[in-house]
N, C-alpha and C positions, 0 to 999 in steps of 0.2 A: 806406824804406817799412816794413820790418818792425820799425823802433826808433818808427814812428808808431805804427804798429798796437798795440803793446807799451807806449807814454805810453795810448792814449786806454781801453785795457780797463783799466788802473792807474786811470787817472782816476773811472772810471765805477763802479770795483767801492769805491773810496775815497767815492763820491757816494754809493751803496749805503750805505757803512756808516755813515757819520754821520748818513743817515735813519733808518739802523732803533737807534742809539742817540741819537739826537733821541726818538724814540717810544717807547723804553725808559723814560725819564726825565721822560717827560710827567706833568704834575702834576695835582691835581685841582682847585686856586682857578686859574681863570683871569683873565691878567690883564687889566684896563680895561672886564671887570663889574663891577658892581654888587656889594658884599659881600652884602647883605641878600639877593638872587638865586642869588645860588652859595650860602649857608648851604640857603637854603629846596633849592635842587635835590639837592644830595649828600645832605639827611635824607629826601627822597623816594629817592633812589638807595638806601638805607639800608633804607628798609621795604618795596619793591619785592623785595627777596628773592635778585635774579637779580644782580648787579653783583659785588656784595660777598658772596655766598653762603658762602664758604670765614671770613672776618671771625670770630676767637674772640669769646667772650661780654665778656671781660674787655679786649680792645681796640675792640667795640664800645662800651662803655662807656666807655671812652677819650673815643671821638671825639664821642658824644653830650653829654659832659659839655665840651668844649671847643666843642662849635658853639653850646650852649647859653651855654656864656661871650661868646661872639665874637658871638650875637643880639643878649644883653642889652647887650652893648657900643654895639654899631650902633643898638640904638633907644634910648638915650642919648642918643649923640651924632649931631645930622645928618653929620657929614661927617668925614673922618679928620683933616681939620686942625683941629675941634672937640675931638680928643680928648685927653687931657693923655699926654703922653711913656708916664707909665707903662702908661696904658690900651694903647695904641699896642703898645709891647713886648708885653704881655700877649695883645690880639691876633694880633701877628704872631707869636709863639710857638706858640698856638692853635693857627694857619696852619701848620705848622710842624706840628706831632702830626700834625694830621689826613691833610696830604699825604703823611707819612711811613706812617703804618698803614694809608690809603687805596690807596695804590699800589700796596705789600707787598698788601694785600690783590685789587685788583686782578689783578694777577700771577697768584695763587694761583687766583684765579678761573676761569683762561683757558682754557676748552676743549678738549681735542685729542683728533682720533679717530686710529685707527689701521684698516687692512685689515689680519686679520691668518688666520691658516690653525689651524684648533682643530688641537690630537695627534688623530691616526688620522683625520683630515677634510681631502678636497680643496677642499672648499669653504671661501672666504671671510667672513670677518663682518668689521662694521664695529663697532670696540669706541670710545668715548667716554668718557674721565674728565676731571677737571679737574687742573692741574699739582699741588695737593694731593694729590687721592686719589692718583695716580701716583706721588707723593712716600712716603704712609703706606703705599702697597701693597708699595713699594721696602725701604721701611727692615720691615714685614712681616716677608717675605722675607729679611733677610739676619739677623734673630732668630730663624726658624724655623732658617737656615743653621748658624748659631752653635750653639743648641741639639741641633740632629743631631752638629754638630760636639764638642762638649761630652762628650754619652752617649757615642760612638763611643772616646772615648777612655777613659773610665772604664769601658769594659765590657774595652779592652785590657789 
């Protein structure tokens, strides 16, 4: 009984994790749309503001210029088997950038609040950054760290 009990929590927390790294890994062309539809929707996702917000200038520009390749592509040619090998490669490379810096940026994106209790306050606030800003606040911090750490010794 308790070697059952002990397979079906294994079972279940292994079911758990290959969902939440199925979702981890989630791409942004999905497949058995339309190319011309998934282009058009991630460059609305793009100037919407809210998706992609964290997204640097110079990896937006990345993806702008490869979706812009991958249009011109598709209103070429009707259909992927219209397109010559190279085009093809060329697209799915495209594909390829864009998932790649899309998702990174995605990521970055992602909201997280915290309750957390100010110094000298018994009261709680609910603090909100995105995994970026938490990231720059981090590394901040451990430069402010380093430079106390620094003076401290050159005053010994």
């Amino acid at each position: 009984m308790k070697q059952a009990l002990i397979s079906v929590v294994l079972l279940s927390g292994l079911a758990l994790v290959g969902t939440a790294s199925a979702s981890k890994t989630k791409e942004v062309f999905l497949p058995g749309q339309p190319l011309r539809q998934q282009i058009s929707r991630i460059e609305g996702e793009l100037r919407d503001g809210e998706t992609y917000s964290e997204l640097k200038q110079d990896e937006r520009a990345r993806v702008t210029d490869a979706l812009a390749r991958m249009r011109t592509a598709v209103e070429q040619y009707p259909s992927r088997d219209a397109m010559p090998e190279p085009v093809q490669t060329q697209v799915f490379n495209d594909q390829q950038v864009v998932n790649t810096v899309l998702t990174r940026a995605r990521e970055d994106s992602r909201l997280i609040c915290q309750r957390e209790k100010p110094i000298g306050s018994n009261r709680t606030t609910t603090q909100c950054m995105t995994v970026a800003e938490r990231a720059r606040q981090k590394e901040r911090a451990q430069q402010d760290m380093g430079q106390v750490m620094r003076a401290s010794n050159t005053v010994n």
